[in-house]
N, C-alpha and C positions, 0 to 999 in steps of 0.2 A: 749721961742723959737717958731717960727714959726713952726705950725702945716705940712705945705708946707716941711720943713729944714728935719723934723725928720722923714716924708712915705719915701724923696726922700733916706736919705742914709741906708735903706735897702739895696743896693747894695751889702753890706758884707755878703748877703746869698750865692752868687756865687752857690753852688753848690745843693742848694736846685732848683727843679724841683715844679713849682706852676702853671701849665699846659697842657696839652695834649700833645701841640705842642713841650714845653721842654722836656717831657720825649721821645719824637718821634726821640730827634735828638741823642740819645746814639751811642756811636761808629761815627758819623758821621759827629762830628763838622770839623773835619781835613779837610774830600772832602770838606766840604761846603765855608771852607774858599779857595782850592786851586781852586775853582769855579767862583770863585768873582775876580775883575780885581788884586788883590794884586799880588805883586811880590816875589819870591824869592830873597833874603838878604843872604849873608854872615855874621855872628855872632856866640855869644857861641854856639849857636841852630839853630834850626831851626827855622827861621824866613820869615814869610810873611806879606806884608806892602802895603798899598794902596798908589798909586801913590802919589808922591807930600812929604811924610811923614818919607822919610831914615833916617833924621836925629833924629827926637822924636826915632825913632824904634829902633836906635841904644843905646840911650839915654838908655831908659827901658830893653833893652837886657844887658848893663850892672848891670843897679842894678837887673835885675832880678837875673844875674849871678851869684853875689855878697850875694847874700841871698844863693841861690844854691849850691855855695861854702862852706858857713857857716853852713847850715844845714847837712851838707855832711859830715862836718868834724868835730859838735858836736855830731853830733849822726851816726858817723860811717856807715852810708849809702848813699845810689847812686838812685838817681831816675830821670827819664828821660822827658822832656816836649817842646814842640815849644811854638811861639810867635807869634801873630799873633797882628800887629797893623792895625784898617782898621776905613776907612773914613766912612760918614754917609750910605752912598748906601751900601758899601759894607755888613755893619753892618747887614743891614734888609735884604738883603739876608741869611743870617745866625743863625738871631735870634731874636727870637719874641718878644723879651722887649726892652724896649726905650735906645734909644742910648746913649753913653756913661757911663754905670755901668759895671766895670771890672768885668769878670767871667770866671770860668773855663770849659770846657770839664765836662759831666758826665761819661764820661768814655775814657779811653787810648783807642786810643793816646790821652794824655791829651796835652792840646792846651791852653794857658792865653791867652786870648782875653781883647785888651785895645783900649779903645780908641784914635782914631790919633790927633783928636781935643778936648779934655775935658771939652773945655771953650763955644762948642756948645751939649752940652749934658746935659740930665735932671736934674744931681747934680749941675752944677755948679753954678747959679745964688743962688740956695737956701743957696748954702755953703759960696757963695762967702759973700753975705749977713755978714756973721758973722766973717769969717776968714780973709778977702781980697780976692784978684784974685789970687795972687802965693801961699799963702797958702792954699787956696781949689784946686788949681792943685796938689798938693802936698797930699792933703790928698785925693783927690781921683787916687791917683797914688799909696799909702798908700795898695790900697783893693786889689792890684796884690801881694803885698807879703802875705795877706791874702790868696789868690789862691794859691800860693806854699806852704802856710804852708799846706793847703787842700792834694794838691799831697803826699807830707810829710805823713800827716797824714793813708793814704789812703796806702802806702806804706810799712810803719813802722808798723801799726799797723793793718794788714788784718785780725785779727778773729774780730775786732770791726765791720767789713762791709761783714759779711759773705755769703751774697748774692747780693752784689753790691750795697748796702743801709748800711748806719750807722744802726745799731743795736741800740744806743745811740744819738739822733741827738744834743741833748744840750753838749755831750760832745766831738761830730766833730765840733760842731762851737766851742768849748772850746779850743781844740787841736793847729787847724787852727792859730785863734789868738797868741794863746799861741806861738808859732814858728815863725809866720811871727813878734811880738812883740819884741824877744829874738832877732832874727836880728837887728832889728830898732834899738834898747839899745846900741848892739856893735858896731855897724856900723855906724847906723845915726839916732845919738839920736834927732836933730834938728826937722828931720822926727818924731820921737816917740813921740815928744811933743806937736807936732802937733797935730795926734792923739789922744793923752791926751785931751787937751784943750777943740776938739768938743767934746768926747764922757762923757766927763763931763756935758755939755752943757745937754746932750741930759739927762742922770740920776738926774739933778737938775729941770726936766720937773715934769711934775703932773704920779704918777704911775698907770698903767693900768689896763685892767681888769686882766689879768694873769698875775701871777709874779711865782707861780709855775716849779719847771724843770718839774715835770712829762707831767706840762700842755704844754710845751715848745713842746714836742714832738708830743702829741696829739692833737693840733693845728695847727701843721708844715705847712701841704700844703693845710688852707685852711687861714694865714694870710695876704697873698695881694689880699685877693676879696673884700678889703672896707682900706678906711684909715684908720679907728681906729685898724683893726688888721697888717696894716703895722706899726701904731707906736707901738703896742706891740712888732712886734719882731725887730724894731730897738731897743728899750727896753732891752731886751732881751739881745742883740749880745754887749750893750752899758754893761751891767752886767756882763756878761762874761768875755770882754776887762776888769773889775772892778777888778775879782777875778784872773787875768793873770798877772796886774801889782803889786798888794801884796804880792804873789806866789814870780813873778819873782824878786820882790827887797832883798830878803831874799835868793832864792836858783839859782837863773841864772838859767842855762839850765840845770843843774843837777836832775832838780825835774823832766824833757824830761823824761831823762834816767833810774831817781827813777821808775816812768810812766810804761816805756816800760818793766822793772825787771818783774813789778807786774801783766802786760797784757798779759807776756808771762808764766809767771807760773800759771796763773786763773786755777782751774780743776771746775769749777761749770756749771753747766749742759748747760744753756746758761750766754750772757752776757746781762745784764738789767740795769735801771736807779738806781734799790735799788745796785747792782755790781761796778758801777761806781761811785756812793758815797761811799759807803764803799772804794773802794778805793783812793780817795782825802782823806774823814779823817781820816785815816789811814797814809797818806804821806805829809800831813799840815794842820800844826795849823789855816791854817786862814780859810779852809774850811766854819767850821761852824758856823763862824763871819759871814764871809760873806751869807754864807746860811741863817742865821735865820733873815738877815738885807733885804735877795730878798725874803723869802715867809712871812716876817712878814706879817697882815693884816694893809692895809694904815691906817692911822690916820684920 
């Protein structure tokens, strides 16, 4: 796979902050979108949308809904989010990385920011390359129910982010996938296979320097200052998506739920990476399958 294919879809960090400028804009992605020429839209939510673009916006307001719905009503909770679809201008008034990589708000109000145009953004030639054209629109359409699982995650489980940061950051990208996945499956599996196919693509590559969780964390915000640490943590999110589809063929969303029993009863003084495997293997066998198969040492 091209080296190009696999920096570009990082994208599924959404909610990691690899900047000054990103951490600057906490609390304030909402103004900055209702700054920019986008419109207010009637929809499930709140929705702003740069000229020309009502239709896409409406498009993605309902699958986002439809994920929303579903997480709502397997895991018995309610959480709130806008939409913001915007053209290329609008975009860079907003935010400091290349246009069209879906991503979230670092903090409420949380906002999923998408791209109006996908097919002029930095994923899509790389993606298109391997998938098609409608299949790379699709999978990068894919990383916005990634962002709700994020919201999701953020929600459901607040002692994990006890100062507004993961405590655990390999098991908020873990979480994230896991939920916006469990969607795909019931909803729209065509979608989920999609999914599948790249992120296969991308763990049949040559493996990187860190394959570590501990290292996962303690590398976090210094992997996109070079290409080789953006293919590790495409890597990385490509492994996690690995241990979410094994999980979920066996226990559906019930293993969510198993999750949340065991995050809410923790009494251990704080929450840590040694805390959060113990509890994967403790709640699935494939845990440390798949564990001993990501920190083996390469061949």
């Amino acid at each position: 796979m091209p080296r190009s294919v696999v920096t570009l879809w990082v994208g599924i960090v959404c909610m990691g902050s690899f900047s000054a400028e990103a951490v600057a804009q906490v609390d304030s992605t909402l103004a900055r979108v209702r700054a920019t020429n986008a419109i207010g839209e009637q929809g499930a939510r709140t929705m702003l949308v740069s000229p020309g673009f009502s239709e896409r916006a409406h498009e993605i307001d309902r699958l986002l809904d439809e994920a929303d719905r579903f997480l709502s009503a397997e895991l018995d909770f309610e959480t709130d989010f806008a939409l913001a679809v915007l053209d290329e201008e609008a975009w860079a008034e907003v935010w400091p990385f290349p246009y069209g990589v879906p991503y979230v708000s670092l903090a409420e109000p949380w906002v999923v920011v998408m791209p109006a145009s996908p097919e002029a953004g930095v994923l899509m030639a790389p993606i298109e390359a391997i998938l098609g054209t409608e299949r790379a629109r699709t999978a990068i359409d894919n990383i916005g129910f990634h962002e709700v699982g994020h919201i999701y995650g953020s929600a459901l489980y607040p002692s994990l982010s006890p100062d507004g940061e993961p405590a655990v950051r390999w098991l908020d990208e873990f979480l994230a996938s896991y939920l916006a996945y469990g969607f795909l499956e019931a909803a729209a599996p065509d979608r989920a296979a999609v999914w599948r196919s790249f992120i296969d693509g991308v763990l049949a590559g040559p493996r990187p320097r860190f394959t570590g969780l501990e290292d996962f964390d303690a590398e976090y915000y210094g992997y996109l200052g070079s290409a080789d640490g953006a293919l590790n943590y495409n890597w990385y999110q490509a492994a996690f998506l690995d241990l979410v589809v094994r999980i979920h063929a066996d226990e559906g969303m019930g293993f969510m739920r198993s999750l949340h029993a065991t995050v809410e009863s923790f009494d251990g003084e704080s929450i840590d990476s040694s805390a959060a495997r113990g509890w994967l293997d403790a709640l699935t066998p494939h845990f440390q399958e798949w564990l001993e198969g990501l920190e083996s040492p390469s061949p």
